[in-house]
C-alpha positions as CSV (number, residue, x, y, z in Angstrom):
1,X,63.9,59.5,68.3
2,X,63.5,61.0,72.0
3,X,63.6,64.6,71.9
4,X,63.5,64.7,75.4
5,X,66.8,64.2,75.7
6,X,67.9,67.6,74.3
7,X,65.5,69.6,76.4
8,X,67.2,67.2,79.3
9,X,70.2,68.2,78.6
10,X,69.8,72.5,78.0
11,X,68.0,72.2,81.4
12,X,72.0,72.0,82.4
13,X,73.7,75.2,82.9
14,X,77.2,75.0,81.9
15,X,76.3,72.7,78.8
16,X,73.9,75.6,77.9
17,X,76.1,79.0,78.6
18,X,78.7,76.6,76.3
19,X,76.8,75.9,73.6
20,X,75.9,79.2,73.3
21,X,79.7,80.5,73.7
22,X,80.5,78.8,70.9
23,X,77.5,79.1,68.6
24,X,78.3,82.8,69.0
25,X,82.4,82.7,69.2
26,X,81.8,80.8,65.2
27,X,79.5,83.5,63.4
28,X,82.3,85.5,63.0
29,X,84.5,82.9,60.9
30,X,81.6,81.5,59.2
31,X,81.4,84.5,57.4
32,X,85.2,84.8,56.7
33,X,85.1,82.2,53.9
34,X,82.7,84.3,51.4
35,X,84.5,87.8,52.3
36,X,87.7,86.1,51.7
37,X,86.6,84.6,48.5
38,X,84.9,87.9,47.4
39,X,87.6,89.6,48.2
40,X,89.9,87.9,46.2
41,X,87.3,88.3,43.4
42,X,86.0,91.4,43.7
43,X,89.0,93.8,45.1
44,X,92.0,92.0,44.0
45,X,90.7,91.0,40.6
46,X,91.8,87.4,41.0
47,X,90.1,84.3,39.6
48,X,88.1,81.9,41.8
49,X,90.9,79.4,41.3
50,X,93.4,81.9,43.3
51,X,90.4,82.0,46.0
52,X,90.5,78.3,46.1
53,X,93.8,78.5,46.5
54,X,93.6,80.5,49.4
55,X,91.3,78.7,51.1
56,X,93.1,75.5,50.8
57,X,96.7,77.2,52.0
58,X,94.4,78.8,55.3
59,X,93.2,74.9,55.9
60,X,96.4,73.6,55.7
61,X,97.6,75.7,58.3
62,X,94.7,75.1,60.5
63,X,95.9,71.3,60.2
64,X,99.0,72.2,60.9
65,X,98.4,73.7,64.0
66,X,95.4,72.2,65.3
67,X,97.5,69.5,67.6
68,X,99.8,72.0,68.9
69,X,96.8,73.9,69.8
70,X,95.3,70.7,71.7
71,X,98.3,69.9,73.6
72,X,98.5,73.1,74.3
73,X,94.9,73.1,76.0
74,X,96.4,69.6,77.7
75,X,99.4,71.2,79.2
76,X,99.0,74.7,80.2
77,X,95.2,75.4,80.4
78,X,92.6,76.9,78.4
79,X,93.3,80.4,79.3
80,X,96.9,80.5,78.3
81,X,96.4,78.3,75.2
82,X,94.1,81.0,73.5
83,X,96.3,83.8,74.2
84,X,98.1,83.4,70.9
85,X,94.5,82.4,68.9
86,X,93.0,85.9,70.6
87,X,96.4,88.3,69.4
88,X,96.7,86.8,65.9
89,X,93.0,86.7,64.9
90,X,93.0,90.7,65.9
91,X,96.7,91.5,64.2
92,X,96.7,89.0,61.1
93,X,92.9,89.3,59.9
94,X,93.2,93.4,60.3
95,X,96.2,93.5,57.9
96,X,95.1,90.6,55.2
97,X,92.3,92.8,53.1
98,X,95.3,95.3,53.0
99,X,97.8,93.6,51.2
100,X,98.5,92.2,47.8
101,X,97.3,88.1,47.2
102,X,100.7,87.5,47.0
103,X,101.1,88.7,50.7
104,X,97.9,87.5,51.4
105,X,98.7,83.9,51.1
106,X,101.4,83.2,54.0
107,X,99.5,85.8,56.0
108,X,96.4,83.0,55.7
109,X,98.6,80.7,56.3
110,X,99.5,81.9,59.6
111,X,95.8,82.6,60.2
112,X,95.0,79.1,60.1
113,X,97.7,78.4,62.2
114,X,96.3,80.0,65.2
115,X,92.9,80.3,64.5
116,X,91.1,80.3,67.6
117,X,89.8,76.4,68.4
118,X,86.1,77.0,68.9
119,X,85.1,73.6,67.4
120,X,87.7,71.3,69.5
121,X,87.6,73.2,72.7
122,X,83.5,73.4,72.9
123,X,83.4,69.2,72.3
124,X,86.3,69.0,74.1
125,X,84.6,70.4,77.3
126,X,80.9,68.9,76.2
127,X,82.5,65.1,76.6
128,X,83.6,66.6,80.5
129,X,80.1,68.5,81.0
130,X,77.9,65.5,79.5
131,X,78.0,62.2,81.0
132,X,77.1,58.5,79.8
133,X,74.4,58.8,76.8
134,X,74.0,62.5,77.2
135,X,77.5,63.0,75.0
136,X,76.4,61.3,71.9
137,X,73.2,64.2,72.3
138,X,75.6,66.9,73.3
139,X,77.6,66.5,70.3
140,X,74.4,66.3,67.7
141,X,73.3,69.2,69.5
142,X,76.5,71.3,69.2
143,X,76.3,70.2,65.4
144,X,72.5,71.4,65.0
145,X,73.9,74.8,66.7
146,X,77.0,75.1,64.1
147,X,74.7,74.8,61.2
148,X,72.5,77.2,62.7
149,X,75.7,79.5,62.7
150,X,76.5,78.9,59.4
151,X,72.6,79.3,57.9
152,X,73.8,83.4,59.4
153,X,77.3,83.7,58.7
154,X,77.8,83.5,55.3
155,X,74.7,85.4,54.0
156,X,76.0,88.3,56.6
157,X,79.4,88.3,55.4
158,X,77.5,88.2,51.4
159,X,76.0,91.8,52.2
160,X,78.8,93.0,53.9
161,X,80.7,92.1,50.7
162,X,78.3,93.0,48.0
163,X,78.2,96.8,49.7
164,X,81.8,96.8,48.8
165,X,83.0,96.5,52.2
166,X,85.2,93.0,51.8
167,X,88.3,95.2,53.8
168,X,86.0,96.4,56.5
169,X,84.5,93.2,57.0
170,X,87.5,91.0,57.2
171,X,88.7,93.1,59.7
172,X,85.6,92.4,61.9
173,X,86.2,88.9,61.4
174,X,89.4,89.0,63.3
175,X,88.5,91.7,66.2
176,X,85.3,90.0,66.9
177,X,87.1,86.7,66.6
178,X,89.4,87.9,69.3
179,X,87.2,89.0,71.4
180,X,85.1,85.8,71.4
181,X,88.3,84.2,72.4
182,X,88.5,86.5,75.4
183,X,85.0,86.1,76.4
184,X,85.8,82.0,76.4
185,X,88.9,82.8,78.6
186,X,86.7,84.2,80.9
187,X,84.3,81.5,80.9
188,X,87.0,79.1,80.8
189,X,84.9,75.6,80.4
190,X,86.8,72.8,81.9
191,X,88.1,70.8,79.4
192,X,89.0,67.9,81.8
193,X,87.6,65.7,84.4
194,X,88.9,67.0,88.0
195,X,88.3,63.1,88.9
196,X,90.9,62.5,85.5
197,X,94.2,61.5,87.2
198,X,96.1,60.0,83.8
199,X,94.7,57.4,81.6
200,X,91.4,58.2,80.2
201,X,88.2,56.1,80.9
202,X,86.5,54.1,77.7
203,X,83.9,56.3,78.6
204,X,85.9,59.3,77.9
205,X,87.6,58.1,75.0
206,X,84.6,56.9,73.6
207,X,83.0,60.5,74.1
208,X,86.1,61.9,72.2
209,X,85.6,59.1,69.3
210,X,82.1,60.7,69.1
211,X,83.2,64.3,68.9
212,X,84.7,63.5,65.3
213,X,81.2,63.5,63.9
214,X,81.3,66.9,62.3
215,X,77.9,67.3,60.0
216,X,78.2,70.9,58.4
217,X,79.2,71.5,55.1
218,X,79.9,75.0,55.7
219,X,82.3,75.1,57.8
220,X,84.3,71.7,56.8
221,X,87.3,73.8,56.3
222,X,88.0,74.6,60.2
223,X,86.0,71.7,61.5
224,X,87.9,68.6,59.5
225,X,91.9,69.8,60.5
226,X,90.3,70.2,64.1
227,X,89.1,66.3,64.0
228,X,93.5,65.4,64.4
229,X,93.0,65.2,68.3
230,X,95.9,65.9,70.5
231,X,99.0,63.9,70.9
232,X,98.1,61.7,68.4
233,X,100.8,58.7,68.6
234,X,102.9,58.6,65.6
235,X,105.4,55.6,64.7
236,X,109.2,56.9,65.7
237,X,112.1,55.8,63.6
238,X,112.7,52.2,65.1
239,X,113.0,48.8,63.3
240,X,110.6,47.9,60.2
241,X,108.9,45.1,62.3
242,X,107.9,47.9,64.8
243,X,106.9,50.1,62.1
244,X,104.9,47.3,60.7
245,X,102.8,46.9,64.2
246,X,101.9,50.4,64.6
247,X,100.4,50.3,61.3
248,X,98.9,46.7,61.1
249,X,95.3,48.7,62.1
250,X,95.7,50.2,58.9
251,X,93.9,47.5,56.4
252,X,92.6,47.8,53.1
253,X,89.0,48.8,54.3
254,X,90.5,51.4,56.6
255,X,92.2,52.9,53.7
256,X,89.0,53.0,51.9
257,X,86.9,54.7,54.9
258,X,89.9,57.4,54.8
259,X,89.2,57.9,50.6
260,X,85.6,58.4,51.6
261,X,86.5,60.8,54.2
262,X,89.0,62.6,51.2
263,X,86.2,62.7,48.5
264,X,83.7,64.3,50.9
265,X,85.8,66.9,52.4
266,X,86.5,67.5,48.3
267,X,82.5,67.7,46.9
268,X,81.9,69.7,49.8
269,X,84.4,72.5,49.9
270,X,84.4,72.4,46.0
271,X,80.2,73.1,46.1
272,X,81.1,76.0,48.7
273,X,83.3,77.6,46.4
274,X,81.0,76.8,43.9
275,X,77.3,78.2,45.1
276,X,79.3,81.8,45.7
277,X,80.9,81.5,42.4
278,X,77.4,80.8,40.9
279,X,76.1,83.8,42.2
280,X,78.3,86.1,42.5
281,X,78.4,85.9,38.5
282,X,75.4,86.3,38.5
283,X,74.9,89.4,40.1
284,X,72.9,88.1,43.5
285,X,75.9,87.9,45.5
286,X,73.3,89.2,48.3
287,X,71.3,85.7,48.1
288,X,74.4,83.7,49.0
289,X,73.0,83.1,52.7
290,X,69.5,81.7,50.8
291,X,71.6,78.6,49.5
292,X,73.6,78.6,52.4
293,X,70.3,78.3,54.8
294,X,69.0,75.7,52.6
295,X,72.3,73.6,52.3
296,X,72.9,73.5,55.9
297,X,69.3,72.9,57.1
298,X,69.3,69.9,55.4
299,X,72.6,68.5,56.8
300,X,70.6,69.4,59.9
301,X,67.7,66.8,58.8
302,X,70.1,64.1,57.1
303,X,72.0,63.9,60.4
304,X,68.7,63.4,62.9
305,X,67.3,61.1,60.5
306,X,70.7,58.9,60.0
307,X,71.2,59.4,63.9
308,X,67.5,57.9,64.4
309,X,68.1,54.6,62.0
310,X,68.6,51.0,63.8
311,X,71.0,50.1,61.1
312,X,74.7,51.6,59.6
313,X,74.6,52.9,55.4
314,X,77.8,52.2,54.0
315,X,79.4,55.7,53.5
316,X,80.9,54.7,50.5
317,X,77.4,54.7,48.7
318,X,76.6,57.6,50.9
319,X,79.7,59.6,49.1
320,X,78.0,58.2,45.8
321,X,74.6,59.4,46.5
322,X,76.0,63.2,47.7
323,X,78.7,63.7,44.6
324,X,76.0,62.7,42.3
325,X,73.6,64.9,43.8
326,X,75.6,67.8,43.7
327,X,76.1,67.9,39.9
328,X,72.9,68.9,38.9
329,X,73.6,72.0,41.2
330,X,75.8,73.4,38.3
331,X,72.5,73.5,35.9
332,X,70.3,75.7,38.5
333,X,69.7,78.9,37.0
334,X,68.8,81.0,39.5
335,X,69.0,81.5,43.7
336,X,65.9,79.4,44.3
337,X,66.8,76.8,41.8
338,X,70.1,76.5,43.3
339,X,69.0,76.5,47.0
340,X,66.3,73.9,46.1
341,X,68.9,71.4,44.4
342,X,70.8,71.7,47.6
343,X,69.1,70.0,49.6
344,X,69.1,66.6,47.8
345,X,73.0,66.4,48.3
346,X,72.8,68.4,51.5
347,X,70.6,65.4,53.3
348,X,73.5,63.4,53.2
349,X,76.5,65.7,54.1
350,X,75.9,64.5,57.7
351,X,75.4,60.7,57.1
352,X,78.3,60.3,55.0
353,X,80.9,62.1,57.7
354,X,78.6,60.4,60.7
355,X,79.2,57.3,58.5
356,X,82.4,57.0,57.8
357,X,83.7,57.9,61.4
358,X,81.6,55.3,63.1
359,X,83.0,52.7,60.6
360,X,86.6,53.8,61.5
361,X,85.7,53.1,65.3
362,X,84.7,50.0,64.2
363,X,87.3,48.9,62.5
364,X,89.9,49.5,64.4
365,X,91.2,48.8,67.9
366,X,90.4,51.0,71.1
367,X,94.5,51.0,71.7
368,X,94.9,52.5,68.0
369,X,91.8,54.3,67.6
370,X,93.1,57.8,68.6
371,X,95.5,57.7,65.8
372,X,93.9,56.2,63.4
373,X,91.2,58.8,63.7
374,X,94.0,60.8,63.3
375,X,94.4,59.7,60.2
376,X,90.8,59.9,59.8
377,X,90.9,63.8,60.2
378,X,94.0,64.1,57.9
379,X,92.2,62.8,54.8
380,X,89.5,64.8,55.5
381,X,91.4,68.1,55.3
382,X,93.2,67.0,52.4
383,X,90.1,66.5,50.6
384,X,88.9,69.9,52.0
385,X,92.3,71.5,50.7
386,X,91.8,70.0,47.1
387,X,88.5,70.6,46.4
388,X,88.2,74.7,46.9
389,X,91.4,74.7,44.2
390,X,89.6,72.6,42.2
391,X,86.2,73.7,41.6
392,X,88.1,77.1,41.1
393,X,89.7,75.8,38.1
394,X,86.6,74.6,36.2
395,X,84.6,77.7,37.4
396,X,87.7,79.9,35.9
397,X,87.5,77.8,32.9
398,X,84.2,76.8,32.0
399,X,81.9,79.2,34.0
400,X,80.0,78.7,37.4
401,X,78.6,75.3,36.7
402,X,81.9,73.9,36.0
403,X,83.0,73.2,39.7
404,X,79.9,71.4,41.2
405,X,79.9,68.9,37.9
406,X,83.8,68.8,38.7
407,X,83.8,68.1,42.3
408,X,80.2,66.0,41.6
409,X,82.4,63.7,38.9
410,X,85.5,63.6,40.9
411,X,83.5,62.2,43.9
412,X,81.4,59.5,41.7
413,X,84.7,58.2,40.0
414,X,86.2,58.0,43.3
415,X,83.2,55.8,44.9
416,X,83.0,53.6,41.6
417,X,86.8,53.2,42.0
418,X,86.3,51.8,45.8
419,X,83.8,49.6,44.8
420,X,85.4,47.7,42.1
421,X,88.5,47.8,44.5
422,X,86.0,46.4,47.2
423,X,84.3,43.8,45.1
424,X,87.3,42.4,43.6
425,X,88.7,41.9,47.0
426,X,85.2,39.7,48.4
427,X,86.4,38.2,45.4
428,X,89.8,37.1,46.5
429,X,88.4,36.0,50.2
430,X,85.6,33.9,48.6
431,X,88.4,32.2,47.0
432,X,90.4,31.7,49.6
């Protein structure tokens, strides 16, 4: 690998103030996941299936609103498109550790909605800033930095919660939200070429295809609704033949890339639900960030190794490798234990997401490729949205361990299911 292209590339100014910007504008967030879930727990006495629940309604509405956000950007700037992000993460995130769970969820809701777009706005304006090769770097760099950012947040936001201050902190996760949001409208990074007069260049769309690699486990939840990119074509209500050719990129193999991209987004917001549940019930609430540092750090490795190899891994046996990997997580005993089974399933977080997007662009033609990676980013947050729920239930039910054998099972199943389905049909075409 040639590491002298990252030191090339922070030798650039704007590429470096950015990077920064956002590596800074996401600490805040990345701890907003365990005070949210601790402070369903903890102060509102709810089960970890209710703070599943939460989290899944909060990435709904960040899918929800993450292409009216990017057309926003499109049409009317980056200054005026984060004037709603900056007011509601200041108003909405100061009144949700106030209210009952039952308010708690639409207000969440709404959060998501307008949550401010670090993730899409920094690649965004990393595939104007970068040019040629230097994008593909600029993206694996921005991923090292968000891992980085999420090996801080959530152990800051465990302290903050295990002092009892879940209402305080949540707070601070919206004002300093805001005010991250300001300091990017000050910045204001260009988020298109001045040399862009209409169509995009295959260069550019090509940069944007590569921006879909997300590789942190942590912070799935924001990052996967963000991947639905902005004015993504959808068929409109014509004739069945035209229905037909707007979908006729959307094959069988496709379909299985997208179930990937579904069981992935589940093991991995299912074990994030899970490694806070596991300590929290065990009294080290504090040691969260330990298993956080050691989860993310080897996403880190996994995706500069799989970035280095000459040759493609099928995600499909990546997903089987990860889910199986994360069910012996449910038998660690203590915070070491749990941090050092981590980073067996963590190596691959990154591969199978890096994997699974490059087979999509692959697969399907440049003229359909922004929607289907639509798609793409669809599944992924419905996977997100189902596994948080999920591993909640088994954790309510059968104790910590319950939702990383869950999620782990659930995942396993689902890769045994696509292989069957995808050696039955090499099958059918050998006897054709």
């Amino acid at each position: 690998m040639n590491f002298a292209l990252y030191r090339e590339l922070l030798a650039v100014r704007p590429i470096r103030r950015l990077l920064l910007v956002g590596m800074v504008a996401r600490i805040p967030h990345s701890a907003a996941g365990v005070l949210l879930t601790l402070h369903i727990v903890l102060t509102l006495n709810q089960g970890y299936a209710a703070a599943g629940a939460a989290a899944a309604v909060m990435t709904i509405g960040i899918a929800v609103g993450a292409p009216w956000r990017g057309r926003r950007v499109d049409t009317v700037g980056l200054r005026t498109a984060l004037i709603p992000s900056v007011i509601s993460e200041a108003v909405i995130w100061s009144v949700v550790p106030h209210v009952s769970y039952q308010w708690l969820l639409p207000l969440v809701f709404v959060g998501g909605l307008l949550t401010l777009p670090i993730f899409s706005v920094v690649r965004q304006s990393l595939g104007v800033l970068a040019d040629g090769d230097q994008r593909r770097t600029a993206f694996a760099l921005d991923a090292i930095t968000t891992e980085v950012v999420f090996m801080i947040g959530p152990a800051a936001g465990a302290i903050v919660a295990t002092s009892g201050f879940t209402v305080l902190g949540l707070t601070i996760v919206g004002v300093s939200t805001s005010l991250a949001g300001l300091f990017l409208m000050w910045f204001n990074p260009p988020t298109r070429s001045p040399a862009q007069d209409g169509e995009r260049s295959a260069d550019e769309r090509h940069a944007a295809e590569a921006a879909v690699v997300s590789a942190a486990p942590a912070h799935l939840q924001e990052a996967a609704a963000e991947l639905v990119p902005a004015g993504t074509a959808r068929p409109g209500p014509g004739l069945r033949g035209k229905v037909a050719h707007n979908f006729a990129w959307f094959t069988a193999t496709v379909a299985a890339v997208f179930a990937v991209a579904a069981g992935a987004g589940m093991v991995l917001s299912g074990t994030d639900v899970g490694i806070v549940a596991a300590l929290e019930t065990g009294g080290r609430q504090a040691e969260i960030g330990i298993v956080f540092l050691f989860w993310c750090a080897a996403s880190v490795v996994g995706g500069l190794v799989y970035g280095a190899m000459h040759r493609p891994v099928s995600p499909i046996l990546l997903l089987l490798g990860m889910a199986a990997l994360t069910i012996p997580m449910g038998f660690a005993h203590d915070t070491w234990s749990l941090a050092l089974v981590s980073i067996l399933p963590g190596l691959l977080c990154a591969p199978v997401l890096s994997s699974a997007s490059e087979k999509v662009a692959d697969l399907v033609a440049e003229e359909r490729r922004g929607e289907a990676m639509g798609w793409y980013g669809s599944a992924l947050t419905g996977g997100v949205a189902l596994g948080a729920p999920l591993a909640g239930v088994f954790i309510d039910g059968t104790g910590p361990s319950g939702g990383f054998v869950a999620v782990g099972t659930a995942g396993v199943v689902l890769c045994f299911a696509g292989l069957v389905l995808q050696q039955r049909r090499r099958g059918k075409i050998r006897a054709q």
